[in-house]
N, C-alpha and C positions, 0 to 999 in steps of 0.2 A: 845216782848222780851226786855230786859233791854240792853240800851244800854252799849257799851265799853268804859269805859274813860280810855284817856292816864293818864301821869304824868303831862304833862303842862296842862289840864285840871282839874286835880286836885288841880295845884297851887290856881286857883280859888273856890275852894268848900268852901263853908260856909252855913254851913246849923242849924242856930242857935235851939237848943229845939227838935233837930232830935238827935237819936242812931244811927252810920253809922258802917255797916258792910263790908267787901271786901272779893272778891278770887281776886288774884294777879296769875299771869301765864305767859308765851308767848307760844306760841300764847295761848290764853283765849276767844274768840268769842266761840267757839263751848260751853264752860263752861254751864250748865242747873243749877248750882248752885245758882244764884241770882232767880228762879222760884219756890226751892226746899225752900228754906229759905225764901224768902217772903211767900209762902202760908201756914210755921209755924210757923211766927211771926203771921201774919194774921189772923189764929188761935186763937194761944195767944192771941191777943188781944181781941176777943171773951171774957174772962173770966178777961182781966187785961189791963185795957185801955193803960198804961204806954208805952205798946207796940205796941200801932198804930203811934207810932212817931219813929220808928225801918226802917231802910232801910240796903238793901241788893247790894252791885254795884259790876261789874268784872268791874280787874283793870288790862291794861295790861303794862308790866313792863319786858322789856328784864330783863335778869340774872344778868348782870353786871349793874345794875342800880336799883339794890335791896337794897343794904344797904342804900341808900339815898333815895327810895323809903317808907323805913320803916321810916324813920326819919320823914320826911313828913306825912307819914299816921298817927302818933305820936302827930306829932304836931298839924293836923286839927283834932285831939280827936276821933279816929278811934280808938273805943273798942272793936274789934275783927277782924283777920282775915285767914283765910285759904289760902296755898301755894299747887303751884302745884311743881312737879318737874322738874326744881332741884333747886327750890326756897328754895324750904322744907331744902335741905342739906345746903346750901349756910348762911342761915338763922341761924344755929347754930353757926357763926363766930359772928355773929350780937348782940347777946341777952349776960347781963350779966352773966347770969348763965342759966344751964340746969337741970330741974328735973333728976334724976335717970331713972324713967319710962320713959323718953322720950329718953334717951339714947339708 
């Protein structure tokens, strides 16, 4: 199982020529999502090499340590990530703007 990284462990990530993905939660241990999305990158890569350099991490990140947690993910070039609740609400104060459908 993938492990948990905090946020001060994150400070440290550097993972040059890697795609890095996250769930962010608290608590985020029980999460199966880093299993579910590595064995469809994993897949992927099957047919499109690009995507064996793809990785999946739970991140876990009290509530009130989310907008600064997103800055950070930001910054170490974290191209996607999924929120648990009530990451998910908190999250729309964070982001320039909101699709309509996401409303």
């Amino acid at each position: 199982m993938a492990p948990v990284l905090t946020l001060e462990e994150l400070s440290f990530w550097n993972r040059p020529g890697q795609t890095s993905l996250a769930v962010l939660g608290h608590p985020i241990r029980h999460s199966i999502s880093p299993q579910m999305h590595r064995a469809a990158l994993a897949r992927m890569a099957d047919s499109d090499s690009r995507f064996a350099a793809w990785d999946y991490v739970r991140i876990e990140v009290p509530p009130e340590r989310l907008p600064g947690a997103l800055e950070l993910l930001h910054a170490k070039g974290f191209l996607g990530l999924n929120l648990t609740v009530p990451h998910k609400v908190i999250a729309f104060g964070c982001v320039a703007s909101v699709d309509p459908a996401a409303r």
